[in-house]
Every structure is written in structure tokens, then in C-alpha cells.
C-alpha positions in Angstrom: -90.9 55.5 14.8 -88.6 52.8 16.3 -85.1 53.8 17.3 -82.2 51.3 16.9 -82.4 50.1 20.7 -86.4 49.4 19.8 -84.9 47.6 16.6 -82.4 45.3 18.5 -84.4 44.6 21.6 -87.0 43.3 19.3 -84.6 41.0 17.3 -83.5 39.8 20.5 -87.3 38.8 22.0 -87.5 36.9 18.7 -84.3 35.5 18.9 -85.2 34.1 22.4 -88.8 32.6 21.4 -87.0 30.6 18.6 -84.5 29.6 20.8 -87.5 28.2 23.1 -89.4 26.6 20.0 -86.1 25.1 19.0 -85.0 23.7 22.8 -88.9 22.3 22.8 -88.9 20.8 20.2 -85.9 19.1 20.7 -87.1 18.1 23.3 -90.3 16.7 22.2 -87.7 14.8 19.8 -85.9 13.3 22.7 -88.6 11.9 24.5 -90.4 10.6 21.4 -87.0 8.2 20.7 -86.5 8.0 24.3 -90.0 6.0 24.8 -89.0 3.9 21.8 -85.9 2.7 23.1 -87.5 2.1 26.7 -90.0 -0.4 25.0 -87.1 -2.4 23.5 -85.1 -2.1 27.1 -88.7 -3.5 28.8 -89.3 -6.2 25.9 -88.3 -9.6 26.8 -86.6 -10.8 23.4 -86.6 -14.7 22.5 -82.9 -14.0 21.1 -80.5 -11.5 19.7 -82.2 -11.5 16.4 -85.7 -10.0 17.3 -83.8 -7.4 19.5 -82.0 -6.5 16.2 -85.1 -6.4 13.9 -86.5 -3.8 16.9 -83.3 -1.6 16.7 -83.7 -2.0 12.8 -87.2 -0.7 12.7 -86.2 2.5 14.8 -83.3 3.0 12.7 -85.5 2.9 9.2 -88.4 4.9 11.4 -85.4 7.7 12.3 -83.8 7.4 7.9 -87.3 7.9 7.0 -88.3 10.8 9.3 -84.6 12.6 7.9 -85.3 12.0 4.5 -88.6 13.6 5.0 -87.4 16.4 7.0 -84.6 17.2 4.2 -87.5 17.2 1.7 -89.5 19.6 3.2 -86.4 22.1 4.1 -85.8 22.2 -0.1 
């Protein structure tokens, strides 16, 4: 039988391994967007307006990925 220190201690161990999964995944966010915004910053636009169609298109890419993330948390 598991005392209340056994109890707590194994809260805690869960508590850090989703606060690892969460921090990675974060992360793995960061870098994703980071790598997107790097391609704009290394493209050589012909003017202002196909550096703002490349901003729009992450910007959509990012609405869309939010509107499915709140679906899937219902």
C-alpha cells in the first residue's frame, strides 16, 4: 500500500515529465516558426508587396493551426 509521501512523490515525477513534454514541445513550436521567418529574412523580395503576401501566408498558416488546435481541445 502507498503512503502519502509515495502518493505525492509520484504526483510530482508526473508533474515534471509534463512539464518536459510541454517545454519540448514548445520548443519544437519555436523552431518550426523560427525556420519560417528565416526563409522570409534570406528571400530577396522584388518589393514590399511579396514580402507582405509571405508574412500573410504564415499568419493564415499560424489562424489555421489555432483554429485547429481549439477544435481538438473541445
Amino acid at each position: 500500500m502507498t503512503t502519502r509521501g509515495d502518493g505525492s512523490a509520484l504526483v510530482r515525477e508526473y508533474q515534471i515529465r509534463l512539464e518536459r513534454a510541454l517545454r519540448e514541445n514548445e520548443i519544437s513550436v519555436l523552431l518550426h516558426w523560427k525556420e519560417r521567418l528565416d526563409r522570409i529574412i534570406a528571400m530577396k523580395p522584388d518589393g514590399i508587396a511579396s514580402l507582405q503576401l509571405e508574412l500573410r501566408k504564415i499568419s493564415e498558416s499560424m489562424d489555421n493551426r489555432t483554429r485547429t488546435l481549439k477544435k481538438e481541445g473541445r
